[in-house]
N, C-alpha and C positions, 0 to 999 in steps of 0.2 A: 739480588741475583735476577737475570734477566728469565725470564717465562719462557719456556717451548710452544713457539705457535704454532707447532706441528703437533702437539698433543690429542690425542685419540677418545682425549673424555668428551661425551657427549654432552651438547648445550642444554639437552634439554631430558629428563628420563623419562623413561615409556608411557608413565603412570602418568606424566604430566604431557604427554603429547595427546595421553586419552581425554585428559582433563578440559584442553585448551581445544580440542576436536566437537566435545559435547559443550564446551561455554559457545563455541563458534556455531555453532548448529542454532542454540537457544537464541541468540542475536540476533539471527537473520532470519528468523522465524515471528521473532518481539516485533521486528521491522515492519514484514507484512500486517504483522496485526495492526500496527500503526496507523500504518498504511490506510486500513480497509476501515481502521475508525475515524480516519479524518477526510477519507472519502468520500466514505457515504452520511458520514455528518453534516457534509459541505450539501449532498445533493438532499439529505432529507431538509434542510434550514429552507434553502433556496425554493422547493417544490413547495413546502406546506405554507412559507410565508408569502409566497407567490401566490397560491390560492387563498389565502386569508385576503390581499390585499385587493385579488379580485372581487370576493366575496362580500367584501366590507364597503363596495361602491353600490353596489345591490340592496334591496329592501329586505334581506335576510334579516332575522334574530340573533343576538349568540349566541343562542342553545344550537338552532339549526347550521350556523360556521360551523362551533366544536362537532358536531357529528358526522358533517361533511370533512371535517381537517382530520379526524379520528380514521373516521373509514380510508381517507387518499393516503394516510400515515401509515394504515396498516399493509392496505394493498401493494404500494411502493417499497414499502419494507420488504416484503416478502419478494416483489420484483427484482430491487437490488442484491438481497441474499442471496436470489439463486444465481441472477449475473454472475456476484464474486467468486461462488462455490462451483461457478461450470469454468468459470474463465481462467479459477487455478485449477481446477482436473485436468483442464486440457492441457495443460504449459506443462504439466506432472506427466501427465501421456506421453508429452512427447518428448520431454527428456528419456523418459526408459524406452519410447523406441531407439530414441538416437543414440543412447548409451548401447543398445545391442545392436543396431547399424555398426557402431564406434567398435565393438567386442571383435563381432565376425570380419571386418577389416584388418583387426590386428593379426585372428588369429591365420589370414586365411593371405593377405599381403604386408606381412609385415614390414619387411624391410622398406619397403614404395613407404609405408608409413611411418615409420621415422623417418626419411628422409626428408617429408613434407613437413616433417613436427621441426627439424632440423631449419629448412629454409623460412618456415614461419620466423622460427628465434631470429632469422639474421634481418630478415623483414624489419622486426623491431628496431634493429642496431646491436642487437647480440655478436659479439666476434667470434669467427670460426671456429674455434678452438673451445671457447668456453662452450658455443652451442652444441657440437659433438660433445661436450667434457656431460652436458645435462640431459642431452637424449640416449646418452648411453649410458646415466645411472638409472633413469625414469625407463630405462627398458629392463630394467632388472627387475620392475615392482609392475607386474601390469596393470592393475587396478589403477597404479598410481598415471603412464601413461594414455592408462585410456581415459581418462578424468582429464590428462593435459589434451589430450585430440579434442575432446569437446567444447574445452574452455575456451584453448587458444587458438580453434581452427572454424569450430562452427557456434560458438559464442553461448552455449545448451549449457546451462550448472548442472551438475550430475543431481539425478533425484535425490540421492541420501546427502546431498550436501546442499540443496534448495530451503531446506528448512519451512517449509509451507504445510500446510496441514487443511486440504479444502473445503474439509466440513466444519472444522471450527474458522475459517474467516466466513464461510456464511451465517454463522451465527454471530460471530462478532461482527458484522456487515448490518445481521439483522439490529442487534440489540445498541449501536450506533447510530441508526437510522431512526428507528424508535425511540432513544432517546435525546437526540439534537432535533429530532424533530419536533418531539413535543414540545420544545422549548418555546416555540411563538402561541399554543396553545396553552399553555399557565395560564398566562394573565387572565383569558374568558374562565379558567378556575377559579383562578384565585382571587378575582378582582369582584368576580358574580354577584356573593353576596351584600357587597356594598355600594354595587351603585349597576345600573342597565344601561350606563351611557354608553351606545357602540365607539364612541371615538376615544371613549378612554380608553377600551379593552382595548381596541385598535393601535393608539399610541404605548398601550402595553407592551403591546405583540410584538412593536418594534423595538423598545427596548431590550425584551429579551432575544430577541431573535441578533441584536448586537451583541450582546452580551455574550451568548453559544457564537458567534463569529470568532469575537474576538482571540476567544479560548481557542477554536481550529485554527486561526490565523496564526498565532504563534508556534502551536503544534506542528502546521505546515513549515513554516519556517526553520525548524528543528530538525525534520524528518532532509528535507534538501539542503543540512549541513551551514542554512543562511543565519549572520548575524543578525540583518537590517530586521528584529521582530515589529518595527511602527510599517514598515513599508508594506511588508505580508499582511498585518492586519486591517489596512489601509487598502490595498488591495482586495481583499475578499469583503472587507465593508461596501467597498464601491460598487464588486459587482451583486453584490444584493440587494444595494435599494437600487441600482439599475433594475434587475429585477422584479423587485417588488413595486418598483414605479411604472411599468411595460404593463403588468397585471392588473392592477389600481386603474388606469387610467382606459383599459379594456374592457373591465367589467363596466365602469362607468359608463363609455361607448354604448356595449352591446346590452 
């Protein structure tokens, strides 16, 4: 027997529209955090092993590197954290002004606004019919239209569907920083007690500080949906001992 595909059951029930609205939230939130740890992973590797390489053409120690790499690890941490933690307050700002921009528009010229929500859809290639058929059920839910004015006209994710959380990417900004960064500072740990040769800590440094690449190289590659993970990490190898070679070869200089 053929099926009514005019039937009135709904695709989806309520409980599951709540369901897929809080998974939807949780994702784009997992995202940023991604984000902000493979960010400032990328910039604590590149700063502290930049300064190690300077530092390692100089008549320093490795005690006095590590406390020099320790001190620039902590200060830049904290630089970074607060960067990521003002940079998403403000994009949070200003989504809820533009959402109450986007509100008193509705409630005060409405019709001008659907009509603009309407020529946006055919902008697209939307056809007339369907586009009126969607601004005039999205005008039955306001909440719901005033989320499409923002999305689809001035480009603003509504706050409650940003998924961003500003104080915790500054901490996880922090504690990213902090830990890729220490990664080229191991080796003068770990390597201390068995040998003072600066060139081994040195050659240490580098391999760990590849090794934390490698690992954001693919991460990166993941986050912008790319297959090629040799190219990404190929990629951010390159530009580090570019890098770390510009450093090295300055401190020697100077």
């Amino acid at each position: 027997m053929r099926e009514d595909t005019n039937s009135s059951t709904p695709l989806l029930e309520e409980s599951e529209v709540k369901d897929r609205k809080e998974v939807s939230g949780m994702e784009q939130w997992r995202g940023e955090i991604v984000k902000s740890i493979v960010y400032a992973g990328l910039e604590a590797i590149f700063t502290c092993f930049s300064l190690i390489a300077s530092i390692s053409a100089t008549n320093l120690s490795s005690v006095e590197v590590l406390a020099l790499g320790i001190a620039n690890l902590v200060a830049d941490g904290i630089s970074s954290s607060l960067g990521d933690f003002l940079s998403s307050s403000a994009k949070e700002d200003l989504a809820i002004e533009e959402m109450a921009v986007t509100q008193w528009e509705l409630n005060n010229h409405r019709k001008d606004q659907q009509e603009q929500l309407l020529q946006q859809y055919q902008s697209l290639g939307m056809d007339l019919n369907d586009a009126n058929t969607v601004v005039n059920i999205f005008a039955k839910y306001n909440d719901i239209l005033r989320d499409q004015k923002m999305t689809a006209q001035k480009g603003v994710m509504p706050p409650d569907q940003g998924g961003e959380k500003p104080w915790k990417n500054g901490v996880v900004s922090f504690l990213a920083f902090a830990g890729f960064g220490a990664a080229p500072l191991l080796s003068f740990v770990v390597l201390k007690p068995f040998t003072d040769n600066e060139l081994v800590m040195f050659i240490g440094a580098c391999f760990m500080s590849a090794i934390a690449l490698t690992f954001l190289g693919i991460a990166k590659a993941k986050i912008c949906g790319k297959r090629n993970y040799v190219g990404s990490v190929g990629f951010v190898l390159l530009n580090g001992a570019v890098a770390a070679s510009a450093a090295y070869f300055l401190g020697w200089m100077l």
